[in-house]
N, C-alpha and C positions, 0 to 999 in steps of 0.2 A: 173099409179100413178099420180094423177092430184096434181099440186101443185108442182112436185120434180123440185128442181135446178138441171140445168146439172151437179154444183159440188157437189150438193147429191146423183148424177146416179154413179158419178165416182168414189166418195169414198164408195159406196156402192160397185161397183164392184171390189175396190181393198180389202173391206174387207171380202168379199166373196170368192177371190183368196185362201186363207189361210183360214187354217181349227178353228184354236185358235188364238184370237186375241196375240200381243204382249206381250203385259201385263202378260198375263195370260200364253203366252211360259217360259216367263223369269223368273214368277214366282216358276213356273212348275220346272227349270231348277236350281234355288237354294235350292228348297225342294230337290232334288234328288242328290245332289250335297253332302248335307247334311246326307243325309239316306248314301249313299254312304261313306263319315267316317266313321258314328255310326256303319255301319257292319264292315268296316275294324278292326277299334277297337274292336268291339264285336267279332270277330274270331282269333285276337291277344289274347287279353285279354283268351276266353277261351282255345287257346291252350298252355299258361303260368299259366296258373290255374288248370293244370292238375299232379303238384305236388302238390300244398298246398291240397288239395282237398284228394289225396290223404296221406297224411300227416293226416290230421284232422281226414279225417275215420279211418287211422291206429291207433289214439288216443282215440277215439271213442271206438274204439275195443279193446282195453287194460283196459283202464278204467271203462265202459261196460255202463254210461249215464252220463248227463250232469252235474247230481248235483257232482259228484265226481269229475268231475274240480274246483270248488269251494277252494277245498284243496289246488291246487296247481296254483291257478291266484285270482286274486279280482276280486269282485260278478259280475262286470259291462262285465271283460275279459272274462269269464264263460259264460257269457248269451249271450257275440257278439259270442260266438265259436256253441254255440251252435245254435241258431239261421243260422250263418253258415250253418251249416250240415243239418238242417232241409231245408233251401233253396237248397243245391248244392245236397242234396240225394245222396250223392256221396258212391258205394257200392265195397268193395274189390273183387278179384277174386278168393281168399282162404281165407276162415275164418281164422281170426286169433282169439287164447283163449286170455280171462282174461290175465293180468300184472301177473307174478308170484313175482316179487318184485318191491321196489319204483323204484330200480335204472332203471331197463325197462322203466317202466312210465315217470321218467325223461329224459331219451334220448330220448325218440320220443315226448314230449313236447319241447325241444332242438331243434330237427329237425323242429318239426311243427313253431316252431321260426324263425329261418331261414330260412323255404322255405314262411312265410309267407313276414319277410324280402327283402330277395331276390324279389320274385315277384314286392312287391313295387316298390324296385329300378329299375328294369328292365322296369317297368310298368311308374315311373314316367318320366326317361329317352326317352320310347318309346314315348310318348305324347310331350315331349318339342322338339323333333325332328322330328316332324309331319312338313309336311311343307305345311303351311296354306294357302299360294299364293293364288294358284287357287280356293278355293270357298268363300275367300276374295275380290278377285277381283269382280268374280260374283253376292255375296250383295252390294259393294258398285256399279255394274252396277244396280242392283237393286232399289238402295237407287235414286240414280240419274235419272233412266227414266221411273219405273213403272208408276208413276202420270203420267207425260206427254204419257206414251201409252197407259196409259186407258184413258186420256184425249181426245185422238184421237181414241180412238175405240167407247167412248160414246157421246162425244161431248159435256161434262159439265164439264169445270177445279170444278166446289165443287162434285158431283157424284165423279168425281175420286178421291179425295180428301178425301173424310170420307172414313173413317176407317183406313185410311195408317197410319202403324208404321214402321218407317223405321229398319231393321235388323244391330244388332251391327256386328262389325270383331266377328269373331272367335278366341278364342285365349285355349291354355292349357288348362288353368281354366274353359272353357267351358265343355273344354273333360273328366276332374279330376269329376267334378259336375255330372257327366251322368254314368261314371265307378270310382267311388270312390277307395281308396286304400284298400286295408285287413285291417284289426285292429292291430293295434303295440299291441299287445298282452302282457304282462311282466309276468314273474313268480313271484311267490312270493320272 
């Protein structure tokens, strides 16, 4: 290599030591950090989802389709339920027949109230006592030396510079926005 400074031999051999530049560790390490949440929450979430879920099919199966919700919620509650079910496919273990009266159909719209209630609470609860620390800590190492180690991994403060958007905290509302609540449903 005609031309190399001894301090381009030696930072080449320190960046050849390591397999992934810095930069690109630490970034590496807030995605995953993240992913990391999102499935915690995503196997809270559906193992707390396994009564509404079931509630709704049990509702489903009284009523026998979506337009006959209609009757008993406003047009907008009807369409999130139903929508619902079409996403969660959720399938009983025994068929259950047709409503033989309203008042059947009203308890277990009751129950699917409540369980979809409950859930909320439990769900909103479980999110605002998430304890955000540690993959806060990690964007804001983020925020603070990614430029400076791509800076030194390519050796152009503007190259490392474009494109950087620094990562906000983490907060609830992050978590709310990604696994949103059930629908506050209301009877008529």
């Amino acid at each position: 290599m005609h031309g190399q400074t001894d301090e381009d031999r030696i930072f080449q051999q320190m960046v050849s030591a390591f397999d992934t530049p810095a930069y690109i560790r630490r970034a590496k390490t807030v995605e995953a950090a993240w992913e990391q949440l999102l499935e915690r929450c995503r196997r809270q979430r559906e193992e707390w989802l396994k009564f509404p879920k079931l509630r709704l099919a049990m509702v489903f199966a009284l009523v026998g389709n979506g337009e006959a919700l209609h009757e008993y919620f406003g047009s907008s509650d009807a369409d999130a339920l139903a929508a619902l079910r079409d996403e969660w496919q959720s399938r009983l273990r025994i068929p259950v027949s047709p409503a033989q009266s309203p008042q059947e159909v009203q308890r277990a719209l009751h129950q699917l109230q409540s369980a979809f209630e409950r859930f909320n609470a439990r769900w909103e609860k479980f999110v605002h006592e998430l304890d955000l620390t540690d993959i806060n800590r990690l964007r804001d190492g983020y925020n603070r030396f990614y430029v400076l180690e791509k800076e030194c991994a390519v050796r152009s403060a503007k190259v490392a510079r474009a494109g950087f958007q620094p990562m906000p905290i983490v907060t609830a509302r992050d978590l709310q926005d990604a696994f949103p609540a059930l629908p506050a449903v209301r009877l008529k």
